[in-house]
C-alpha positions as CSV (number, residue, x, y, z in Angstrom):
1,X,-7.5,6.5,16.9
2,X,-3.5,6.5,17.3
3,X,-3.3,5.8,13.6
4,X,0.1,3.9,12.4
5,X,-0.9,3.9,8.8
6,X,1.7,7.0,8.8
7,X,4.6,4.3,8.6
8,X,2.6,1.7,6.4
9,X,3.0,2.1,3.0
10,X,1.7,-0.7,0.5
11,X,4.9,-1.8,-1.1
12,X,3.6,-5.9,-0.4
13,X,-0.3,-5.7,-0.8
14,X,-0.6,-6.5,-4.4
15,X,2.6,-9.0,-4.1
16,X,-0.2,-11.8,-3.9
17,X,-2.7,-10.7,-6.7
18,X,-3.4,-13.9,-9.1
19,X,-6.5,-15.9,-10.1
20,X,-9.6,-14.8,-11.5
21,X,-14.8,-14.8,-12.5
22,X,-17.6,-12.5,-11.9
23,X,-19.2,-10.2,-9.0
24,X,-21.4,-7.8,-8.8
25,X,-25.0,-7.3,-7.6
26,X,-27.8,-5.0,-7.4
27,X,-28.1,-1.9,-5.0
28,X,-28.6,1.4,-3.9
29,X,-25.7,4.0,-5.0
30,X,-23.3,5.0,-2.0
31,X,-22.9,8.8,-2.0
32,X,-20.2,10.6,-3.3
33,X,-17.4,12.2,-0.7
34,X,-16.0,15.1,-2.5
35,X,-15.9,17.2,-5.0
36,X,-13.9,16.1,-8.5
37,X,-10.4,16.7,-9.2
38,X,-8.9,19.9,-10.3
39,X,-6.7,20.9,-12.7
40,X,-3.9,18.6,-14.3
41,X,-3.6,17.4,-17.6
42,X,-3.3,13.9,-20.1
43,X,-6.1,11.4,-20.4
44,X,-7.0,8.4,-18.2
45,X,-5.2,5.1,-18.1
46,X,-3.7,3.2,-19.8
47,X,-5.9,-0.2,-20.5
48,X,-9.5,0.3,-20.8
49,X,-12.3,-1.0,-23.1
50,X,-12.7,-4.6,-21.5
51,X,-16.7,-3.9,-21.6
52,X,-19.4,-3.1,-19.5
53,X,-18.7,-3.6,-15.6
54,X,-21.5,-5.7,-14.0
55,X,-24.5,-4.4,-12.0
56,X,-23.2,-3.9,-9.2
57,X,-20.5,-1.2,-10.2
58,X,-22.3,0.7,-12.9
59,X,-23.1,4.1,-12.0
60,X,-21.2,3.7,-9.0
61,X,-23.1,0.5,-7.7
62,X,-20.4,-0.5,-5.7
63,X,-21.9,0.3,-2.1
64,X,-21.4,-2.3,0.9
65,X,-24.4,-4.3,-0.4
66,X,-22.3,-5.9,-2.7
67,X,-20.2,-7.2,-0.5
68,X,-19.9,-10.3,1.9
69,X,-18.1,-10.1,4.9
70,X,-15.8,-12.3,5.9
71,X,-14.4,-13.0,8.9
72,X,-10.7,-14.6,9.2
73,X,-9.3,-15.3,12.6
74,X,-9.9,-14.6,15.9
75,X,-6.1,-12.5,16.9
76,X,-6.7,-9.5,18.5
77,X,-4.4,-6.3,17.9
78,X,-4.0,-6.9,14.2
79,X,-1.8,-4.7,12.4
80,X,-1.8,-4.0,8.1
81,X,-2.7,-7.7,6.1
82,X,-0.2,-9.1,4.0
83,X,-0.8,-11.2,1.1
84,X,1.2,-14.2,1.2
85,X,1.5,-16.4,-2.2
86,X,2.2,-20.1,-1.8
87,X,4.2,-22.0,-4.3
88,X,0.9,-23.8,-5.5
89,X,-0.7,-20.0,-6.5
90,X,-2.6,-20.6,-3.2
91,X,-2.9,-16.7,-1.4
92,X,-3.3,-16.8,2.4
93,X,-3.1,-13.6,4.7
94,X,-0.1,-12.4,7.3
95,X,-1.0,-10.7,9.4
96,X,1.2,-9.6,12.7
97,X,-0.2,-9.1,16.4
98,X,0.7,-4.9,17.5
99,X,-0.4,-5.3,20.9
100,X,2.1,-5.0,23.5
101,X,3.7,-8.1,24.6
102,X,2.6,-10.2,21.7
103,X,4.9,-11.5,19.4
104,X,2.8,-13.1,16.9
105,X,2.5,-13.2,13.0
106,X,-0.8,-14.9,12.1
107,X,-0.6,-17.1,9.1
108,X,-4.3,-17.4,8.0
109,X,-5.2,-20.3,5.2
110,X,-7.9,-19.4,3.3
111,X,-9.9,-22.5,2.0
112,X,-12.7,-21.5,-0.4
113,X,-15.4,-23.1,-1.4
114,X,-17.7,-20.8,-3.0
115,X,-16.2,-17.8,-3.6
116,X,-17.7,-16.2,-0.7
117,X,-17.6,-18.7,1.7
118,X,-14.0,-19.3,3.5
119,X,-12.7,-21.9,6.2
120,X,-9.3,-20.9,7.8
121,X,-6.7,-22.4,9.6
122,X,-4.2,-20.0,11.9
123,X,-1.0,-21.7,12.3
124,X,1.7,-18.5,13.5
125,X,5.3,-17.7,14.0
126,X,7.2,-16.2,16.9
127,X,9.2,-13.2,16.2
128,X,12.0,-12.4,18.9
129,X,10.6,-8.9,19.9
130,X,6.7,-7.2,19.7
131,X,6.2,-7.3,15.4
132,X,5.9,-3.9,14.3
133,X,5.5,-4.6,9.9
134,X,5.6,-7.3,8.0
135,X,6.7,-7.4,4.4
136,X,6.3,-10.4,1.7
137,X,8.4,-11.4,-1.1
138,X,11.0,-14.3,-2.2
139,X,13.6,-12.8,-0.7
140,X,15.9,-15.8,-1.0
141,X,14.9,-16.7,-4.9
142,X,13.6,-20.1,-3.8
143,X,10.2,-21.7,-4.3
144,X,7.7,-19.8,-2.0
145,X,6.8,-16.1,-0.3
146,X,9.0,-15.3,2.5
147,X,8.1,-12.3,5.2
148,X,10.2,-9.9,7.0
149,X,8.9,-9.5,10.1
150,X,10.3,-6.0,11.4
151,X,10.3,-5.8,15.1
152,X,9.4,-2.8,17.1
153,X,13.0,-2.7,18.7
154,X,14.3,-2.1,15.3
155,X,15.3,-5.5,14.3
156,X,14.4,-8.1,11.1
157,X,14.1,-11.4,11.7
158,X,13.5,-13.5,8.5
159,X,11.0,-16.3,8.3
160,X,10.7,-18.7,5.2
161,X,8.2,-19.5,2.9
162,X,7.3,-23.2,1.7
163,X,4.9,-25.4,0.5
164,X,4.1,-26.3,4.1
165,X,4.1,-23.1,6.1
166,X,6.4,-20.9,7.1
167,X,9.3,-21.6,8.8
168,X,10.7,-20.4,12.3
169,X,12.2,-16.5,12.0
170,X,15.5,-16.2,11.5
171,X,17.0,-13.1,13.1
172,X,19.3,-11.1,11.2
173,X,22.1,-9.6,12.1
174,X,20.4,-5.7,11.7
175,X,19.3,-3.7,14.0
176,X,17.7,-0.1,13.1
177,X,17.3,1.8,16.0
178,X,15.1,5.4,14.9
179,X,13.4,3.0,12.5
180,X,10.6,5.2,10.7
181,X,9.1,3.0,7.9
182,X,10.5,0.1,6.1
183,X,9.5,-1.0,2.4
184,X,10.2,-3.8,-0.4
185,X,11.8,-2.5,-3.8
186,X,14.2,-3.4,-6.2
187,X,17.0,-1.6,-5.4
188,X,20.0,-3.6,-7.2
189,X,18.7,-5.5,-10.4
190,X,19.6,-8.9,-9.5
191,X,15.9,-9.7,-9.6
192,X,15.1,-10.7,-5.8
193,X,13.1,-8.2,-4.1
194,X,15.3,-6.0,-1.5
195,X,14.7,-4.0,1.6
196,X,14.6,0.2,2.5
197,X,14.9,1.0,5.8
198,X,14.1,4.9,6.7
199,X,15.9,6.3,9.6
200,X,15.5,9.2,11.1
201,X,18.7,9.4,13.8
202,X,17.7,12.8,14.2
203,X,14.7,15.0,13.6
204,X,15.7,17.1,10.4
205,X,18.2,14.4,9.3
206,X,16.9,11.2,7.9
207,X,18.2,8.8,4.9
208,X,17.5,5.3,3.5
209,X,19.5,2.6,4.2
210,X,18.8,-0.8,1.7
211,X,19.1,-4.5,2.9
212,X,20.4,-6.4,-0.2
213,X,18.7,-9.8,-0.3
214,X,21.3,-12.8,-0.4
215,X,21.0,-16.5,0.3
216,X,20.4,-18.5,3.9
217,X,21.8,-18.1,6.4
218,X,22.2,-13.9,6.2
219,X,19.1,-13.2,4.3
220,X,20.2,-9.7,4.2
221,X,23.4,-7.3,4.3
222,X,23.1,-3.8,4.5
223,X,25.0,-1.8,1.7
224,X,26.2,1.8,1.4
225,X,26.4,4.8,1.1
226,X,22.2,5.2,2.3
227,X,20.4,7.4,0.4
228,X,19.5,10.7,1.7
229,X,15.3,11.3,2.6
230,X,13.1,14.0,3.4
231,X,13.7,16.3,6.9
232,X,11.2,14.9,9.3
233,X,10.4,11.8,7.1
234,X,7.3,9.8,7.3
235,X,7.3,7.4,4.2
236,X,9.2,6.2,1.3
237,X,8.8,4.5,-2.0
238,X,11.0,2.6,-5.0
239,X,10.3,2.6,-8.0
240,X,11.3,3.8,-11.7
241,X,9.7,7.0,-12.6
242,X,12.5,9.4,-14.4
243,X,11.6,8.0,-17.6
244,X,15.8,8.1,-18.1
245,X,16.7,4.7,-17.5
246,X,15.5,1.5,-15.6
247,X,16.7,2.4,-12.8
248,X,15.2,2.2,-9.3
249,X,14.4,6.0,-7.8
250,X,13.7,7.0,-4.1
251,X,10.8,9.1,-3.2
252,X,10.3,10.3,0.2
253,X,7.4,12.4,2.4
254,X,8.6,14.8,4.6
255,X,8.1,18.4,6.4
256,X,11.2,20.4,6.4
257,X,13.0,23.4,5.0
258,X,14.5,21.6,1.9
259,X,10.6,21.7,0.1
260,X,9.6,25.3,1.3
261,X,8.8,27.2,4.7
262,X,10.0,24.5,7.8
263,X,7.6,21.8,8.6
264,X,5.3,22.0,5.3
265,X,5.2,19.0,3.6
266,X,7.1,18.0,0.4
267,X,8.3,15.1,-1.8
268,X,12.1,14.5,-2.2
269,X,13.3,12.8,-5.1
270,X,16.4,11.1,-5.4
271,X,17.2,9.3,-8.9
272,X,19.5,6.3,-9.0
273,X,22.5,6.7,-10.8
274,X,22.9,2.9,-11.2
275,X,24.6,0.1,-9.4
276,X,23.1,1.1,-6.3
277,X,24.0,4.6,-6.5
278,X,21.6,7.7,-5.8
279,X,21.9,11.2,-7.5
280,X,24.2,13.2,-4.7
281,X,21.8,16.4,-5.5
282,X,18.2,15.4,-5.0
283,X,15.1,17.1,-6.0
284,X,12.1,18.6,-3.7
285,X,8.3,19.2,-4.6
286,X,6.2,21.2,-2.4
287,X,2.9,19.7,-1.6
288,X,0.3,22.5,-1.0
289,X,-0.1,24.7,2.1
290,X,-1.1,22.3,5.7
291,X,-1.0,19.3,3.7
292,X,0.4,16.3,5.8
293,X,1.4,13.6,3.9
294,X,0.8,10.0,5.7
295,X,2.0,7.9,1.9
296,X,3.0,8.3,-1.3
297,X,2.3,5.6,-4.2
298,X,4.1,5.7,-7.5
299,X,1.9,4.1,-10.7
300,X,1.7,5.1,-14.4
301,X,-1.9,6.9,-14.9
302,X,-2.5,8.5,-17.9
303,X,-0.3,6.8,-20.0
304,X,2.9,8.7,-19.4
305,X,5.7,8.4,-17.5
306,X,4.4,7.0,-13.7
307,X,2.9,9.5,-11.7
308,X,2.5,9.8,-8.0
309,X,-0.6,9.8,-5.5
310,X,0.2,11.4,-2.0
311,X,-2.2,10.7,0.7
312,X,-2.8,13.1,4.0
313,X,-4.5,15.3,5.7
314,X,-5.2,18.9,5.0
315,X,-7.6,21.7,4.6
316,X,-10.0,19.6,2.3
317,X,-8.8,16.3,3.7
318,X,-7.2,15.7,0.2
319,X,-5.5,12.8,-2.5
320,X,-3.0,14.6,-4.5
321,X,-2.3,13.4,-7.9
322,X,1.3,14.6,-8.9
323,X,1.8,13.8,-12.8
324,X,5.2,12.5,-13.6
325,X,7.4,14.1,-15.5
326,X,11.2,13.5,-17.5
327,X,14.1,14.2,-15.1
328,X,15.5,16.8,-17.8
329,X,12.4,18.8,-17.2
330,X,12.1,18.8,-13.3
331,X,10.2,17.2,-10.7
332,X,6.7,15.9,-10.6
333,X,3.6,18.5,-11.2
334,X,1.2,19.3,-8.6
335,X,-1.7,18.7,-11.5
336,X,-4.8,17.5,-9.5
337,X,-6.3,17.1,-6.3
338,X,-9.2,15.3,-5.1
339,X,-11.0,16.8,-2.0
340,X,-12.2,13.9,0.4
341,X,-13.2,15.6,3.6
342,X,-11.3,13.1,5.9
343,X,-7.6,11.7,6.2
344,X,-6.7,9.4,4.0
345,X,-4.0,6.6,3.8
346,X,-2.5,3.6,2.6
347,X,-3.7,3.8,-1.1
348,X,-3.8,1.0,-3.8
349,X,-4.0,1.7,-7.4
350,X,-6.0,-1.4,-9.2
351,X,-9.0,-2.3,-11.5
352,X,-11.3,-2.5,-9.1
353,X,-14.8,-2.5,-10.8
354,X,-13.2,-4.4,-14.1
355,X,-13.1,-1.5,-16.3
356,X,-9.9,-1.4,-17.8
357,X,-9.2,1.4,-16.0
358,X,-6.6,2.2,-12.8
359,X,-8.9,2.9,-9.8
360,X,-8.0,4.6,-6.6
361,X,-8.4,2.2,-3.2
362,X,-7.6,4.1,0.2
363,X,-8.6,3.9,3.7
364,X,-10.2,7.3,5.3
365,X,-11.1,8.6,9.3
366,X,-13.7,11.0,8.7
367,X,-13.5,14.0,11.2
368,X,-16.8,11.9,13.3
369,X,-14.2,9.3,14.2
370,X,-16.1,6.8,11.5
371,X,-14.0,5.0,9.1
372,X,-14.6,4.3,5.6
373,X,-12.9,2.8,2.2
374,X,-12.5,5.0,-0.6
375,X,-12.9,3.8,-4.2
376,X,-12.2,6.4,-7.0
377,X,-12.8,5.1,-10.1
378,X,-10.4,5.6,-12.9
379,X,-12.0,8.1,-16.4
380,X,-9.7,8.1,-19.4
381,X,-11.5,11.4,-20.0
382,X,-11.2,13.0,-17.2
383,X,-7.7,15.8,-16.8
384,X,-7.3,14.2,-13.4
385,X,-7.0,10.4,-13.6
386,X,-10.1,9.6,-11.2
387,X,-13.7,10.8,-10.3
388,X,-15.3,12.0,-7.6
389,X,-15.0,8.9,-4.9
390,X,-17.3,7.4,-2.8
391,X,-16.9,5.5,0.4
392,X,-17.4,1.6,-0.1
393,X,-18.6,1.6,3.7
394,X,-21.7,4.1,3.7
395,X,-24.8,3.5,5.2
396,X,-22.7,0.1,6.4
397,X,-23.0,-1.7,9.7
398,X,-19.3,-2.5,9.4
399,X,-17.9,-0.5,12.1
400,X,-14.4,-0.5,11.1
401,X,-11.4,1.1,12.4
402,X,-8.9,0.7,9.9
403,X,-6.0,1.3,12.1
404,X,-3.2,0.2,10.0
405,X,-5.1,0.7,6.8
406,X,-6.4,-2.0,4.2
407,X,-4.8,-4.3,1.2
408,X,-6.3,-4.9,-1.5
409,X,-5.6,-8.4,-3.2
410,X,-7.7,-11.2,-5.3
411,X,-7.9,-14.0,-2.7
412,X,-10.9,-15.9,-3.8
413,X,-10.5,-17.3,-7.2
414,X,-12.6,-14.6,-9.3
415,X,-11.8,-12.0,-11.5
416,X,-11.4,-8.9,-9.2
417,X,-10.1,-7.6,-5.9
418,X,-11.5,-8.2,-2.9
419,X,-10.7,-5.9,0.2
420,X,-9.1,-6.9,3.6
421,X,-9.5,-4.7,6.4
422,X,-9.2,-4.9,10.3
423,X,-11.2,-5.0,12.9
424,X,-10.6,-3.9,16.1
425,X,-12.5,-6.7,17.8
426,X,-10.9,-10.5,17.2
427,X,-9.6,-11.0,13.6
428,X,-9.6,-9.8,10.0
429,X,-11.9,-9.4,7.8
430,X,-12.1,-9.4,4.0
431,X,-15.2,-7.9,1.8
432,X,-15.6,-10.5,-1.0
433,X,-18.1,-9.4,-3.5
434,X,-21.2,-10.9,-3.6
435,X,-21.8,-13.3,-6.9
436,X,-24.3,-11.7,-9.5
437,X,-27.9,-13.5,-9.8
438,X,-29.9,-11.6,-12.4
């Protein structure tokens, strides 16, 4: 399918998770994908014990019947959803135009009047080249969620959020030619979301280059020295996870000799130092034999330090859970892996039947060419943090292809996530669930 969820990781998706009420209803139970995890060690996660889930996500109740879908938009080309959050709490989607020539970011207003029911309105903004990412946060520390719209000829142009809309992008003065994947984090404590740019000017040589985020009319200003990244990069991630200090650490995917024999995949990590700063002497995991990673998600599991959830393809189409561990005793452990049968990417870690309880959220191509949503529920009792998942999309009529992935986000007012996905006909669509009627 010419997949680019390789170089979309979900740094923004949950940026717009708010609100809150009820779904669920009765159905038939989707079948189970894969076998259980293996190995690994600790309990589930932290949270738990908020009472039965409703009908439709007991037992794994939780199949597409549950589920209304909503169509938002008519843009063709779409690339991965963003949630955007308006100063009055009120979530719409980004979501940018991929196809050649088009220079697009959709703005879609969600009006909802029943909680499953949805009007739109699709006012856009023109970026200055063909939009290759877009990334949400308040950038400038002002009221509203600004995006920055990341342009396949390796430039940002910066567009404003407000009350009304958002404003014309502003281009900045960066360019980032080699451009592999770019992500939100932050990098410098000042408490306004930054930027990570991964480069790869050559093949075996990549690093990580951060965009601190500053007033109009820059936006952003690159800073130095980068940070080195994985040989033959794909993805990168910030966030705290040395369990040292509250600093922001670097983790990177990548196939190379630095995490065993050249071109098998491994996970670099680089610990800040502070002020910016990144440990000169990184550390490597190796991910297990013909695993390709497309992602790699850091979140706290099972009540330890945060652990880290690699997504990929391999010999058993596999999730990796890696279980964080303190700098002073290495690097992550390879503790538990959850077969899928297909390749996985972009995955979200959130309560998504109401448990209590960290659930896994990923998009999957199975090896037919069908395409699926993969929910793993989170079990405090289990030695890996999840079950055995099953595809949300089973026996469906949806004929997805989740191209650039899906987001995961509460958009309608109730009390858990619902799912956006694209379609590869005209617009976007979001599976709200369906309200419970005993």
């Amino acid at each position: 399918m010419g997949s680019r969820a390789a170089t979309h990781t979900l740094q923004a998706t949950l940026a717009g998770a708010l609100l809150a009420g009820a779904l669920g209803c009765p159905g038939p139970e989707p079948h189970a994908v894969g076998a259980g995890g293996t190995g690994g060690t600790g309990g589930g996660a932290t949270g738990g014990g908020a009472g039965a889930p409703p009908a439709c996500f007991q037992s794994y109740h939780v199949g597409p019947e549950c589920y209304v879908d909503v169509a938002i938009g008519t843009a063709t080309g779409l690339g991965m959803p963003v949630v955007v959050v308006r100063p009055d709490n009120h979530p719409d989607l980004a979501v940018p135009e991929v196809t050649a020539g088009t220079r697009k970011v959709h703005d879609y207003r969600l009006t909802w009047t029943d909680g499953t029911t949805v009007s739109t309105t699709d006012p856009f903004v023109v970026a200055s080249s063909d939009v290759a990412k877009v990334l949400a946060g308040d950038f400038d520390a002002l009221a509203g969620t600004d995006l920055a719209i990341v342009g396949t000829n390796g430039v940002i142009s910066f567009a404003q959020g407000t009350t009304a809309g958002l404003g014309a992008p502003v281009e900045t003065a960066q360019s980032f030619p080699g451009m592999v994947d770019t992500f939100v984090g932050h990098w410098d404590g000042d408490g306004r979301p930054d930027l990570g740019v991964l480069l790869c000017p050559t093949e075996t040589t990549c690093n990580v280059t951060f965009l601190r985020s500053v007033p109009a009319p820059t936006y952003f200003t690159a800073v130095s020295p980068s940070a080195p990244a994985a040989e033959r990069a794909t993805g990168a991630t910030l966030a705290g996870f040395d369990g040292a200090d509250s600093y922001s650490d670097l983790v990177t995917t990548g196939a190379g000799a630095g995490g065993g024999p050249s071109g098998q995949d491994y996970l670099l990590f680089d610990y800040s130092s502070g002020g910016g700063q990144f440990d000169p002497s990184p550390t490597s995991q190796q991910l297990p034999a013909g695993v390709r990673a497309t992602a790699v998600l850091v979140n706290e599991l099972d009540g330890g330090l945060p652990d880290f959830v690699v997504t990929g393809d391999g010999p058993n189409g596999s999730i990796l859970y890696l279980q964080g561990v303190d700098r002073a005793q290495g690097t992550a452990l390879p503790a538990g892996e959850i077969a899928v049968g297909g390749k996985t990417y972009t995955p979200t870690i959130v309560d998504l039947d109401g448990d209590g309880y960290r659930d896994l959220v990923a998009s999957v191509e199975w090896a037919n060419g069908t395409h699926g949503v993969l929910f793993a529920r989170g079990n405090p009792s289990l030695g890996p943090p999840f079950e055995a998942p099953v595809d949300l999309l089973a026996g469906s009529v949806l004929a997805y292809e989740l191209d650039d992935g899906i987001a995961v986000a509460y958009l309608n007012g109730d009390s858990y996530p619902d799912i956006i996905l694209n379609h590869p006909g005209p617009g976007a669509h979001v599976l709200v669930a369906k309200p419970w009627v005993p």
